[in-house]
Every structure is written in C-alpha cells, then in structure tokens.
N, C-alpha and C positions, 0 to 999 in steps of 0.2 A: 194903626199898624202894630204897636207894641201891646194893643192889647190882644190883636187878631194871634199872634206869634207868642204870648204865653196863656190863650183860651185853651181847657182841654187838657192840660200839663200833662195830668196824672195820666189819661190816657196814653200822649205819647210818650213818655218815655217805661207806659207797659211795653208797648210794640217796639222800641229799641230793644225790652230786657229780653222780650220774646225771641228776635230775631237772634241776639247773640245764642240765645239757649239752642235754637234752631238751627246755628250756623256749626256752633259746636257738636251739636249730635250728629249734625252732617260728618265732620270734619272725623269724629269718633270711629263711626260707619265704616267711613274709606279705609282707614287707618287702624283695623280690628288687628287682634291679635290672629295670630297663623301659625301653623309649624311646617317645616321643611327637615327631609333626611338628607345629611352631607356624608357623602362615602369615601372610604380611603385615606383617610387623613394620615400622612406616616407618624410612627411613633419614636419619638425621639428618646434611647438610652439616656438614664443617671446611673452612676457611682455601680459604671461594670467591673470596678476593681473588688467589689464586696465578693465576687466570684472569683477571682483571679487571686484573692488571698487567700483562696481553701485549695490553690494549686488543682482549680477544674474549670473546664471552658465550656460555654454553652452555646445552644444551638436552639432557634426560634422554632417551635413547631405549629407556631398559631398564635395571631394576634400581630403581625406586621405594620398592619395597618389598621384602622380603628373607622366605624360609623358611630353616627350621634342625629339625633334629632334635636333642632333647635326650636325654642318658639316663643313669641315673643312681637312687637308689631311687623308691620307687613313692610312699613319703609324702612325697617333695619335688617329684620330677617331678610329679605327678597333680596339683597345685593350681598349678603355672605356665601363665601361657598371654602372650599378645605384648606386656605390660603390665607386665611382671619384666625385660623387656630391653632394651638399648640396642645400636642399629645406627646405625654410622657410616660416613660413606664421605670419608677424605682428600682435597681435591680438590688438594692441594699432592703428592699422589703419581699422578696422571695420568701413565697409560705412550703410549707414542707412536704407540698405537695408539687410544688416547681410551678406556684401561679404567681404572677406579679400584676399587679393592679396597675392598672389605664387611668390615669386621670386629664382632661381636656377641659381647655378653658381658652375665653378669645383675647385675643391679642391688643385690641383694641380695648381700653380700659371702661370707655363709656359704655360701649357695646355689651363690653364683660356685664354689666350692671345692667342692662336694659333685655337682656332676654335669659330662657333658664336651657340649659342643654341634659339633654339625657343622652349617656353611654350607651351605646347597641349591647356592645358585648365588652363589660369593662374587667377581661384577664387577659394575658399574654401568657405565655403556656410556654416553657422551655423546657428542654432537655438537657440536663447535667453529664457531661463527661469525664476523664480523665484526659490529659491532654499528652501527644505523642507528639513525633515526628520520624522522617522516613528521607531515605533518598531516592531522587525518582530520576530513570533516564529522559533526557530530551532527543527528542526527535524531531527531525527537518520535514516541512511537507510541501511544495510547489504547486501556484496555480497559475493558469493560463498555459498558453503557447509559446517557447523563442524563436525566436526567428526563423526561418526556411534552412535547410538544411544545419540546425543545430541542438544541442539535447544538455539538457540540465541534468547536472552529475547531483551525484547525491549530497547535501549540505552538511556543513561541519558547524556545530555548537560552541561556540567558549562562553562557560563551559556546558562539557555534555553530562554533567549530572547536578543537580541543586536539591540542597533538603529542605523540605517542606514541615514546618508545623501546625497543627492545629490540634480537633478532635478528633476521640480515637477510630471512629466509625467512619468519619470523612476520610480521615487520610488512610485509612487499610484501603479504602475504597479506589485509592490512583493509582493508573495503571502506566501511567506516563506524562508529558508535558510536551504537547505538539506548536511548533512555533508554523506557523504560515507564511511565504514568501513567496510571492507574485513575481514572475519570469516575463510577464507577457512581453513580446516581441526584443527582448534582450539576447546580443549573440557575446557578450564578454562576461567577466566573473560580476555577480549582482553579492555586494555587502552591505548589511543591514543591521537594527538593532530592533526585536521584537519581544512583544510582553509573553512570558509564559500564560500556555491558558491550559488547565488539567485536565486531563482526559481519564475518567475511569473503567472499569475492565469491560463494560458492555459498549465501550467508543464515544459514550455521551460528557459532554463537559459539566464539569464540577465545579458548582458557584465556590468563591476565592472568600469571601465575607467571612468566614470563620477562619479563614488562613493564612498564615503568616513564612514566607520563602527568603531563602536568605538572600536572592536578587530581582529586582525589580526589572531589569532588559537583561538580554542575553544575546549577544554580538554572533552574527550567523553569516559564514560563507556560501554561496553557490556557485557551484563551477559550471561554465555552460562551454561544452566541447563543440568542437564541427565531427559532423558523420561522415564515414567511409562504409563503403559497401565489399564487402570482403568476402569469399570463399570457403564452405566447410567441406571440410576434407576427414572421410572414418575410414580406420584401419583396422579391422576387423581380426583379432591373434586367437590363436589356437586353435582345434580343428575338434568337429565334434565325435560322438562315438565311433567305432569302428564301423564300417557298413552302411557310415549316412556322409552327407557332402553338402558343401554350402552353394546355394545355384543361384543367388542374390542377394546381395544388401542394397537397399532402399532407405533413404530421409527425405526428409523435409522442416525445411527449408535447407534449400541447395545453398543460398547465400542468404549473406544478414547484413545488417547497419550495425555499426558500432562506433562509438564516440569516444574521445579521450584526449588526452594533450599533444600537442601536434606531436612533439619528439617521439612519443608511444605508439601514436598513432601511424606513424609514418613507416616503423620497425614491423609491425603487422601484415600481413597479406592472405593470412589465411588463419583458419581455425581449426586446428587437427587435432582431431579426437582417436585415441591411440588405447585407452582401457577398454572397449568390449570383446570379452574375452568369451568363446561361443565353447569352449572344451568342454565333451563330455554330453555334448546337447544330442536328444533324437529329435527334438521339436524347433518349432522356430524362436527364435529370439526378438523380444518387440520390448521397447524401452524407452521413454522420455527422459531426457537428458537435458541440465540447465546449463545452458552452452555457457552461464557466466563462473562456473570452476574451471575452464580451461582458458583464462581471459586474465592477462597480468592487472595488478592492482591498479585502479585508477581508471581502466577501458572498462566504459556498460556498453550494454546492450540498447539501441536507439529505437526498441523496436516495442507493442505491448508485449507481443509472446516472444518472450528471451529461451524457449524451450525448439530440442530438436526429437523428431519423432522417426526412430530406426527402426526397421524389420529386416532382419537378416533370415533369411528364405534357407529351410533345410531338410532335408527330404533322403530317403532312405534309395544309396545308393545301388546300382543294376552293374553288373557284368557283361562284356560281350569279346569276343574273339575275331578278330579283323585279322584277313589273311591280304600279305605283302607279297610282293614280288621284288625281282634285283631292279624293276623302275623307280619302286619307291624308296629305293637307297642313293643317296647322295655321299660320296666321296670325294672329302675336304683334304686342300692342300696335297693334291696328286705331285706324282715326281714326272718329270716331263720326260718323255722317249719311252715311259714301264705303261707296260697295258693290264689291265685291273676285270679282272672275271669272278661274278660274283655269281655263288649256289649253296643251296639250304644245305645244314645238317642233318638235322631231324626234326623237319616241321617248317612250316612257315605261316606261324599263327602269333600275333600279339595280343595279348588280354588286356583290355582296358574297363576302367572302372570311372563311375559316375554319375550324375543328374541324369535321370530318362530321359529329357529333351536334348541332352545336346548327346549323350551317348549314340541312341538308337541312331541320331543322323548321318555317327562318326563315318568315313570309311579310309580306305588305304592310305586312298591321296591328300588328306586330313592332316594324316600323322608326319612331322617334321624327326624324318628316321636320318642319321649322316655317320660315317666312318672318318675319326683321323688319319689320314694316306701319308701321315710323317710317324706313324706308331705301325706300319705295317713293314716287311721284309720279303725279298724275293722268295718266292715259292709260295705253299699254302698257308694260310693265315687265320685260324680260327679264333673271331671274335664275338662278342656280344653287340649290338648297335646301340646307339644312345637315341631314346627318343623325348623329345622336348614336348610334354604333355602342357596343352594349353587352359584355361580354366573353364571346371568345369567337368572333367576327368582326371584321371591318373591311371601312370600303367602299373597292371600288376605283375606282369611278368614279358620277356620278350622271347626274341627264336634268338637259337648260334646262326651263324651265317659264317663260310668259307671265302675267304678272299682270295685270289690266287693272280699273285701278283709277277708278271715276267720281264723280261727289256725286249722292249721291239727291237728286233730285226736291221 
C-alpha cells in the first residue's frame, strides 16, 4: 500500500502544480481588470476664505459636480459608485485665469490603493465678483381656496423689507422676495413663519447659494374676511357741450363681493362712485374703473375682476315745440269759493330740448306744467308756468299764460 501511494511521486504532485496554475488563471480570468465611468460626484469647497480675503465672492460657472473613470479589478470596481469618493476643489489654488483644479480620490483606503481614477474634466471655473448688498421688498402670495363664502385679504410681512447680500450680478438681479402661504379651506386669520425665496425681474427664482439675508423666517399675517354682496351706485356730474345731452349711463357690474372686517364691513352697503365728470363731452364717455379706490382701507374686492366698465351714452341734442292748452295746466293750492280761468298771452307753444328718442315721443300731456294759486290775486294774473322737465329733456323756453282769478258768486 505505502508503496502503491508514493509510486509515481514526481508525476503527481506535477498535476497538483498544474491544477493550482489552472485554478489561478481561472480565478485571474474572472477577476480582470475593468473600468467604469462614475458621474456627478459633488465637489466639495477648501479655504473659500482665500476669496473672501481679496473682499470678492464667487459664483460656480462650471464644474459642480465632477466625472472620473475608474479601473481597476472587476470585484472592487463593479460595486463603487459616487458615494466611495471624495472631490475637492482648493479655492486657495485659483489660477488667474479663475480655474481651480478637481482632485478625487476614494474614501476607502484599500480601495484608494487597488484601482487608478482618471478626472473627466479636472477644472471648476468660477466667476470673480465684487460683493453688494441691496434691500429688497417682500411680498405676500396665497394658495389654495378659504372656505365658502370667504377671501384672503392681503398678507402683512414683519418684516416687509430685508437686505440681502451677495454678488454683484446676483443681487442687481432681485426683484423681490415672495413668501407663499397656503389658505386652503381656512375661514379665520392664518399666521405663519416662511423662508424667503428671491424672485428676480423676469419672476423666476433666484438660487440663495451665493447669498447671504440678514433673516432666515419672516413671520406673515393673513387676514381672511367673510364676503358681502353690495351695490354700485355712479353719479354721473356735469353736463356736456351745449347742444348735446346725456341719454344713458350704463355699468357693469351692477353689484360686487367684497370682504373686510366685520365692523367695516357691516358700515358698507353700497359703492358710489361720484368723480365721472362728462363736461364738455360731444361724444360718449366709456371708462374702466378699479372699484378698489372707492373702497375704505382694509375692504377688497372678493371678486377676480375688481374693475367696473361705464358708458355714459351722449348724443347731440334736437328741439321741438309742444303746443299746451289750460288742460295741461294744473293749479296748485287753489283758495276755495275763487274760480280760476286760464288763456294765452301770446302763444301757446313750449320748446323743449333733448335725446331724439325721448324728444320726438314728448307731447302736451308729458309735460308736468302747475301754477302756485297762493302767489296769484283776484283779477288778471300774468305768469310764466313752471314746468318739471324729466330726464332726458329740458325746456328751453315756456308761453305767458293769463290767470284770471274771481270769488264765486
């Protein structure tokens, strides 16, 4: 047996050497080297005071984030990815052309050692400023719906203005500081504390990463009113050229919604607009008007279109001559027991002036003609009548008329 088990030596333990050579070149095979591209890795700032001690801020215009190809075997590479590595960028090595060098390297120490990495693109590229600051108003903005019959008044800021600094291109560039505050279905005052976020002139927001405010919240009121439906009421003053007349005024909206604190709200009932002044007009008068200058502080408008749209109608007035008779005169405040006889002077024609529609239709029995009977005296009584032109017209001139007043009998 001992000698069956050392017959042959030298052969087997070739085929042992063999097998390990075989196992190993297997093992080789599997386990080749590879390379892999990792993207995005952020880059982590050093000694940004090297800027900040020449009194100028800077601004990334490339190079945020960094690629690299790794390579190296397959069972160390294949489970890396931009979470194994560290990218930095010296801001204390700034070449004078504003490049700063990328350097990455893995985290893992063994790892550091077992594979080689190449940089995609090893600059970061900044831009040099001077550094400003500005003060910028804030403004209130609501979203959603409050509840059914109620309206979000406009929000108050503390405070409503903060200055901002940074670079000088960033901050010329803000055009305000819009805080957001969600309403939905709230009917009482909704107070909050909200992050400034910059808005510049073309409405787009403005990354904060270069800039420094001197508060981090800004404590915001919203008032949320109940709405009343109220009446608008135009008075339309002065009169236009000579020869023309006003034959309509028209708006819209007849009424509106309006919101405010009860106490304000409750003193309201109506909306009277009292400045369109038409003197002097041959044409019509047509105007959009923002009903909220005629609206005490505090009461908005619950409506999108807070606007009222007037046409005041005017047209180039006509003449005409309406002939009366003693039927169309009434005698006011007669004396009881006197009998009253009523005949023309000279004429019995009244001129009236006006809009062709309602002119042309005027006639006798139209005209609201009356005699005071406590300003007359027995015998003949020559007066003029008063007549109450309605709108629409006016008279231009009237007849004498004889009264002739006796005691019955």
């Amino acid at each position: 047996m001992k000698e069956k088990l050392f017959s042959n030596l030298g052969l087997k333990l070739l085929a042992v050497i063999l097998g390990f050579i075989v196992w190993v070149a297997v093992l080789n095979i599997d386990d080749s080297a590879v390379t892999k591209q990792i993207k995005d890795i952020p880059i982590e700032l050093l000694n940004e005071e090297a800027i900040a001690d020449q009194n100028q801020l800077f601004t990334i215009t490339s190079g945020e984030t960094v690629d690299i190809i790794i390579k190296g075997r397959k069972s160390v590479v294949s489970a890396m990815d931009k979470d194994d590595f560290i990218a930095t960028a010296d801001l204390s090595e700034i070449s004078i052309t504003n490049a700063v060098p990328i350097k990455v390297v893995a985290k893992d120490e063994h790892k550091k050692n077992s594979i080689s990495i190449t940089v995609v693109d090893d600059v970061m590229r900044v831009e040099l400023e001077k550094e400003t600051s500005a003060s910028v108003p804030v403004m209130v903005e609501t979203t959603g719906d409050v509840a059914e019959g109620y309206i979000a008044g406009n929000g108050i800021a503390t405070p409503n203005l903060i200055t901002v600094k940074g670079p000088e291109s960033v901050v010329s560039s803000i055009d305000m500081v819009k805080l957001i505050v969600d309403v939905t279905g709230r009917n009482e005052n909704v107070s909050t504390n909200c992050e400034p976020v910059f808005i510049n002139k073309s409405g787009e927001e403005v990354s904060q990463k270069t800039l420094v405010c001197d508060t981090e919240s800004i404590e915001v009121t919203v008032p949320i009113y109940k709405i009343k439906k109220v009446a608008v009421n135009i008075d339309v003053k002065g009169k236009p050229s000579e020869g023309y007349v006003v034959t309509s005024t028209e708006y819209v909206p007849e009424m509106i919604s309006i919101g405010g604190e009860s106490l304000k709200l409750s003193s309201i009932n109506s909306i009277d607009i009292d400045d369109i002044d038409i003197t002097g007009y041959e044409t019509n008068y047509e105007a959009t008007i923002d009903v909220m200058k005629y609206l005490p502080e505090g009461i908005v408008v619950a409506e999108d279109n807070r606007n009222i749209n007037v046409k005041v109608t005017i047209e180039k007035s006509i003449e005409k001559d309406i002939d009366i008779s003693a039927e169309n005169i009434t005698i006011k405040n007669k004396t009881d027991n006197y009998y009253y006889e009523i005949s023309f002077d000279n004429g019995h024609a009244v001129k009236v002036s006006g809009s062709s529609n309602v002119v042309s239709e005027l006639t006798a029995g139209d005209l609201n003609i009356w005699v005071d009977g406590k300003e007359l005296s027995l015998g003949a009584n020559n007066v003029s009548p008063i007549i109450e032109a309605d709108d629409g017209y006016t008279v231009v001139s009237s007849c004498n008329i004889v009264i002739t007043v006796s005691a019955m009998p």
